[in-house]
N, C-alpha and C positions, 0 to 999 in steps of 0.2 A: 248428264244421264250416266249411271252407273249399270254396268253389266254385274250378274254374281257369276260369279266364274270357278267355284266351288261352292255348295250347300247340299251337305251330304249329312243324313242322323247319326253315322257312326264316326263323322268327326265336330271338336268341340266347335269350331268356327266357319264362320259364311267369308268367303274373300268377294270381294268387288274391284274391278279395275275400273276407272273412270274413262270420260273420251280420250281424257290428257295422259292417260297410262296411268295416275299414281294410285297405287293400292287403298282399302281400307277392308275392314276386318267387324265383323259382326261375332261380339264373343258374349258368349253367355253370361247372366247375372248368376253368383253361386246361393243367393237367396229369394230369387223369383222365378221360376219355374217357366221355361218359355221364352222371359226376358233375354234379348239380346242386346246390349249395349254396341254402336257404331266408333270404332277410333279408330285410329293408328298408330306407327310406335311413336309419337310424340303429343296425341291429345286424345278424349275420350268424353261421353258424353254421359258418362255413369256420371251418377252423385258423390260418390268418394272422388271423381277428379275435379267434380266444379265445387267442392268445400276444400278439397287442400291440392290447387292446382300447380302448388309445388312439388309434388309428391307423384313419383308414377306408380299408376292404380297395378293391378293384376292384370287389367286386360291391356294394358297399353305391355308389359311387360308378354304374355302374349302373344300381340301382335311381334312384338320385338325377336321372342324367339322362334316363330313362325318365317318371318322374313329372315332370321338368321341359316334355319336349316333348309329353307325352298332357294335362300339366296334371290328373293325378290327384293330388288332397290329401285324406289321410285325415283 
């Protein structure tokens, strides 16, 4: 079960903590209106991360520097 723990209009991202405490990050699509894409800073479940899941998309990037400046480590 995930808590959001942030989902706020005036900012780009939804945060969820899990039971187990580890973060995940609902970030906007920047070509679907509405869309939110679910990752964290290591997977993501847009379509540019499951065609080149070698590559970190925008939102995992993101998430990346979201936990860099809240200083959340799961």
């Amino acid at each position: 079960m995930s808590h959001v723990i942030v989902s706020n209009p005036g900012r780009l991202l939804k945060v969820f903590r899990d039971d187990a405490g580890r973060y995940s990050y609902g970030v906007p699509s920047s070509c679907r209106a509405g869309v939110y894409y679910r990752c964290d800073a290591n997977a993501c479940a847009c379509p540019s991360a499951q065609y080149r899941p070698w590559k970190v998309c925008r939102h995992m990037e993101a998430a990346r520097d979201f936990e860099a400046r809240e200083a959340l480590v799961s």
